[in-house]
NUBA-662522 format. One record per residue (C-alpha): x, y, z. Coordinates in steps of 0.5 Angstrom, whole numbers, plus 500, padded with zeros to 3 digits. Layout:
N
XYZ...
END
This chain:
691
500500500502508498501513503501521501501527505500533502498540503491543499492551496487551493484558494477554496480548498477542497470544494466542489470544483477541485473535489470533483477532478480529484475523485474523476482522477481517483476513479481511473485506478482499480487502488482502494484509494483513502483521504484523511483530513484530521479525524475526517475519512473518505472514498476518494471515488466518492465525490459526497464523501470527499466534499464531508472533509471540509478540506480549507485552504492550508490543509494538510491530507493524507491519501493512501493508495492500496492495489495493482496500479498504487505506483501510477495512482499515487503519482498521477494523484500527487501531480493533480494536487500539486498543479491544482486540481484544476484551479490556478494556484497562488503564486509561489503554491503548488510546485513547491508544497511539501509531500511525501510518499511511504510504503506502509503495511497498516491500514489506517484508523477508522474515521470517527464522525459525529452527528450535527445538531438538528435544524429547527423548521424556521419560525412562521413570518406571521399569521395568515388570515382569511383573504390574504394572498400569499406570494411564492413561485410558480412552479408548474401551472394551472389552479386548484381550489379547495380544502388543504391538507397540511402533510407533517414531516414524518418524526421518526423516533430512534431508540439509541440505547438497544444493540443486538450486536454487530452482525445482527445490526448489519443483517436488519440494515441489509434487509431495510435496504432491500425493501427500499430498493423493492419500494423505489423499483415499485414508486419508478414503475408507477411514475413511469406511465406518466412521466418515464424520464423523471421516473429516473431519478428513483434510479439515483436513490438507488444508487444513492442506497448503495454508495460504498462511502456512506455505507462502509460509514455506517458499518463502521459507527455498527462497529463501535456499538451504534444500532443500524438505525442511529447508524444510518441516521448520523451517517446519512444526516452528515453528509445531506447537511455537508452538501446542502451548504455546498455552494453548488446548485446541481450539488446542494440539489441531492441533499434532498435525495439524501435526506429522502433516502434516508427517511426510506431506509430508516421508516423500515428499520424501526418498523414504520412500513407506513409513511406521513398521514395522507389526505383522504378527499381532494386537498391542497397539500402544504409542506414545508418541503416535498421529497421526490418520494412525497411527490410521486406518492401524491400522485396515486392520490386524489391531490389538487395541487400543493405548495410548500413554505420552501423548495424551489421550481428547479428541484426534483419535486417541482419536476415531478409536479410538472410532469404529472400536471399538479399545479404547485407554488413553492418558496411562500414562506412559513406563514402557510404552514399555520393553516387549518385543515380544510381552509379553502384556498386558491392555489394559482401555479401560473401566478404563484399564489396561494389565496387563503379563505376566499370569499364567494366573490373571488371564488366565483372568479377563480372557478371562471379562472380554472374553467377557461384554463382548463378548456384552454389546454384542452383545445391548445393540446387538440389543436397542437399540430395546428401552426401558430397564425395570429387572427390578422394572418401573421405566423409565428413558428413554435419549435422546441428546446431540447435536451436528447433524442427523447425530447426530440420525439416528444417535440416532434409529437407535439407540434413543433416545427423544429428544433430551436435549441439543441443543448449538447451538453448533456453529451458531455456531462457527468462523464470522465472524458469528453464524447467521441467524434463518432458518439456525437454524430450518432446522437445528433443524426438520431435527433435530425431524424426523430423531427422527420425534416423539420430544422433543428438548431444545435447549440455547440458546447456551452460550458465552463466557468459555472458548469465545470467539466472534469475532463478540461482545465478550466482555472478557478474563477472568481466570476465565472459567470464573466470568465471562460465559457461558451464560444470563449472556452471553445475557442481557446480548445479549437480540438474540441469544438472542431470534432464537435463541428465535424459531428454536426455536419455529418449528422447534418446529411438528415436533415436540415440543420443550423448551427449556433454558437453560444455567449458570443461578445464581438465579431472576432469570436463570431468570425473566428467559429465561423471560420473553423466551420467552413474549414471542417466543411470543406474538408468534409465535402460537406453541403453548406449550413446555416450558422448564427449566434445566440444574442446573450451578451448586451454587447451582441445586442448593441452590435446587432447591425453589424453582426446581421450583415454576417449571421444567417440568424439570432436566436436570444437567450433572453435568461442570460441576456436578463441577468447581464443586462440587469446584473442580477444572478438569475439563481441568486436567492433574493434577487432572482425574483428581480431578475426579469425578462419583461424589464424594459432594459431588457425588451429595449435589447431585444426590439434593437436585434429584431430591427437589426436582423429584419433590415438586413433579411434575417430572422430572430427567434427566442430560445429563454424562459421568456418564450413561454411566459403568457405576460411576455408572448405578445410583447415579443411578437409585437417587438418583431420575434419571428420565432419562440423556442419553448421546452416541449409541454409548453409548445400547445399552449403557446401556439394556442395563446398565438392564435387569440392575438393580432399582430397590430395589437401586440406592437401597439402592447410592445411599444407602450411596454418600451416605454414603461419604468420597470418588469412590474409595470410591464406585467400589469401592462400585459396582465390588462391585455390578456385577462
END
């Protein structure tokens, strides 16, 4: 066995983005490879295990490698710390810090761990009285009326001092985990009727139920005299608060599926088979927070909808409870949670609110409400092959944001008329290297095909800075949202886009396609990428494509005029064009909600593309959230939008929203919308036009 110690520089430490190069290294090796960080042990191949070191800046590790390939492990272990895991060090760091490798014949000493305090459910804000309206987010549309039904958090009492000993203990865990994966395989096969894809991720709980790190974790606290309960619990509860504090979106997302397995597996091992006290009649449900579990068991239930006091539209629950049609608001805080049984309420996940105790007048309103929006879906589905043609003859195309082949055979039975964003980076996440030349090509020729000639628009590579892949050195930023991503980042590794490039072409013999280059600042970026397309396609004997650029950057916007005399088209990425025109992080947790598409900053943007574009014969489509927001549709095709881009459910009704308006009305809207002073005027602007 080899044995390092070595001191970490880097400026965060082992956080999320070193982490994950040093465990992308790690799991090349077949070595049982082992990190201490003072009483702190973990699997160096998991990725939860290492971010629960709590490595800082100056913090000396101790790795330990045991196998076949220990030689190579070690070294090529040694060599990443060293030069940074990926992230630029401090001057003078790195090269020079101490290390030194040892045989050793020991196994090291197991890790001690403790349980952290519990966390108290946040105080209510104050109480909610008949006819107030409480705000929250929009989650997944549509209106619920009726009685709610609050779910309590399900308390599960662990008896601590019992202990059957230590192989009896293992046996009982053995067993709950069993019956958890038989409960998850089952809660998967009912999902998957109606909503395949987010059936999914049961299948990473159950990975999640065999991850050796937390595992070899528990069978350790059995071995010093916990029972498999208390075991499972601080073993589990540990790690879901480790990567909640993680200041990583796509991270601090699993502590929920932590938790939620850990509520499974805990339920069975004191004998609880049966989960939290469920509604018995049609209800609202409030929760603080639903689990995916929570969620797909509400289901099979006679639910109306639900709203949570926290959660956010982008976690896995809000997933669900769009895929299942459940209508949701999220995030309204604490104050809804003192409800009584069977208050009636309102619940509107379109606008995000949650209308308590009504009176007969505002009821009457929303049961109105709730008739035309559920007649308005069933018309746009039926209709949803129609084009989208406004009253006064003016068409507008519809096409989809996609994210696979699934997605493009979804689109294609929905009524899209192509494709306006492919996202190809879901080709080369989660992998430890990037994806073949060939592998790419088959993929996108898949997705030509599934829209039976339709266009499809792809995306080339839109990563870096926020969205690190292990596989290419990216420094560590301190603005990442500012630094080396998209066309930059391509650019810079023209292999990398070039292979990609070849791919497209190839795949291209299909069908129609465009390609767009993303987070384009100047023209020396745009002429640089086109340049390399022309070159890969002349090699290639391949026929000419379109190529355009995504409006995302104020600059692009601003440059407009000169950019349409090149570009073949534009396509605006209304999400990134918000947050830097208004510089506002569109994830941050208080401004986001400021963070809007409708300010008129944002439209003044947009209305001078659409001008640039039309003078010079090229078109503009909208591929942002923007697209499918009914307050923002008018407004965008008043503004001269020739094209929205929607994700796949919404396509129906956006199309059928197009075909109430006039195209003289929505730029009569568009310019009065212009001249408003913020997003706030602007959406009661557009709520007096639509309602």
């Amino acid at each position: 066995m080899k044995e390092l110690e070595i001191r970490i520089h880097n400026p965060t430490g082992l956080h999320a983005r070193p982490a994950k190069v040093f465990v992308n290294t790690a799991k090349k090796f077949d070595s049982d490879i082992r990190v201490f960080h003072g009483e702190k042990k973990a699997n160096a191949k998991s990725l939860i295990s290492m971010l629960t070191l709590g490595a800082e800046q100056g913090a000396e590790i101790r790795v330990t490698v045991e196998g076949d390939d220990e030689e190579q492990a070690m070294s090529t272990l040694e060599e990443a710390v060293r030069s940074g895991l990926g992230e630029e060090l401090p001057a003078g760091d790195g090269a020079g810090s101490e290390g030194k490798a040892a045989a050793t014949a020991e196994t090291p000493p197991p890790a001690k761990t403790t349980a952290a305090a519990p966390v108290s459910p946040p105080a209510a804000e104050r109480e909610v009285t008949s006819g107030d309206v409480v705000s929250g987010i929009a989650a997944a549309p549509g209106i619920a009326i009726g009685p709610v039904f609050v779910l309590q958090a399900q308390q599960i009492e662990v008896d601590e001092t019992t202990f059957a000993g230590a192989d009896a203990e293992e046996a009982r865990l053995a067993q709950a985990r069993e019956k958890a994966h038989a409960e998850l395989a089952q809660l998967q096969e009912a999902m998957a009727a109606q909503a395949p894809e987010e059936a999914a991720i049961f299948e990473v709980h159950g990975e999640l139920l065999d991850d050796p790190d937390l595992l070899e974790n528990v069978q350790e606290r059995i071995a010093d005299g916990q029972n498999a309960a208390v075991a499972w619990q601080r073993a589990i509860k540990i790690r879901a608060d480790a990567v909640a504090a993680l200041n990583d979106p796509l991270l601090a997302e699993r502590a929920a599926d932590l938790r939620d397995v850990g509520q499974r597996v805990l339920r069975l091992l004191v004998g609880e088979i049966d989960g939290p006290a469920l509604p018995e009649k049609p209800a609202v449900i409030l929760a603080q927070d639903l689990t995916p579990s929570d969620t797909a068991t509400l289901s099979g239930l006679d639910v109306l909808g639900f709203c949570t006091a926290a959660g956010g539209p982008t976690a896995h629950a809000a997933i669900i409870a769009r895929a299942l049609r459940l209508p949701a608001v999220v995030s309204a805080g604490p104050s809804v949670l003192n409800l009584k049984a069977d208050t009636t309420v309102i619940l509107d996940g379109n606008a995000g609110t949650l209308t308590v105790d009504p009176d007969e007048a505002t009821l009457a309103q929303a049961r109105e409400a709730q008739a035309r929006w559920e007649a308005a879906q069933e018309t746009a589905l039926a209709t949803a092959g129609e084009p989208a043609v406004t009253e006064d003859g003016h068409h507008v195309e519809v096409v989809a944001n996609i994210g696979g082949a699934k997605d493009a055979r979804e689109a294609a039975s929905s009524g899209a008329e192509g494709v306006g964003l492919l996202r190809t980076e879901f080709l080369f996440l989660d992998r430890a290297e990037p994806p073949s030349e060939g592998e790419q090509e088959k993929v996108y020729r898949e997705i030509v095909e599934a829209l039976g000639g339709q266009p499809v628009i792809v995306r080339t590579l839109d990563i870096g800075g926020d969205k690190p892949l292990p596989y290419i050195d990216v420094p560590e930023e301190a603005n990442p949202f500012l630094g080396e991503r998209g066309i930059r980042l391509c650019l810079a590794r023209p292999s990398l886009l070039r292979q990609q490039v070849r791919a497209i072409l190839r795949a291209a013999t299909s069908g129609p396609v465009r390609i767009m280059f993303p987070m384009v600042a100047d023209l020396n970026e745009w002429r640089q990428a086109r340049a390399i397309v022309e070159e890969e396609r002349e090699a290639l004997g391949a026929p000419a494509v379109e190529l355009g650029i995504m409006i995302e950057i104020p600059s692009a916007a601003l440059l407009a005029d000169h950019f349409a005399q090149e570009v073949d088209f534009f396509s605006i990425g209304t999400n990134d064009l918000t947050q830097y025109t208004l510089a506002m992080d569109r994830m941050h947790p208080t401004l986001a909600a400021n963070s809007d598409g409708l300010h008129p900053a944002v439209l003044r943007l947009i209305e001078r593309t659409t001008t640039a574009a039309h003078e010079h014969g090229k078109w503009v489509g909208i591929c942002g959230e923007l697209g499918a927001d009914p307050q923002a549709v008018p407004i965008l095709i008043g503004l001269g939008v020739d094209e929205l881009s929607v994700n796949v459910p919404a396509i129906a009704s956006v199309k059928a929203q197009i075909r109430t308006l006039k195209l003289a009305e929505a730029q009569a809207l568009a310019q009065r919308a212009l001249a408003c002073a913020d997003a706030r005027e602007v959406r009661a602007l557009s709520a007096g036009r639509t309602a």
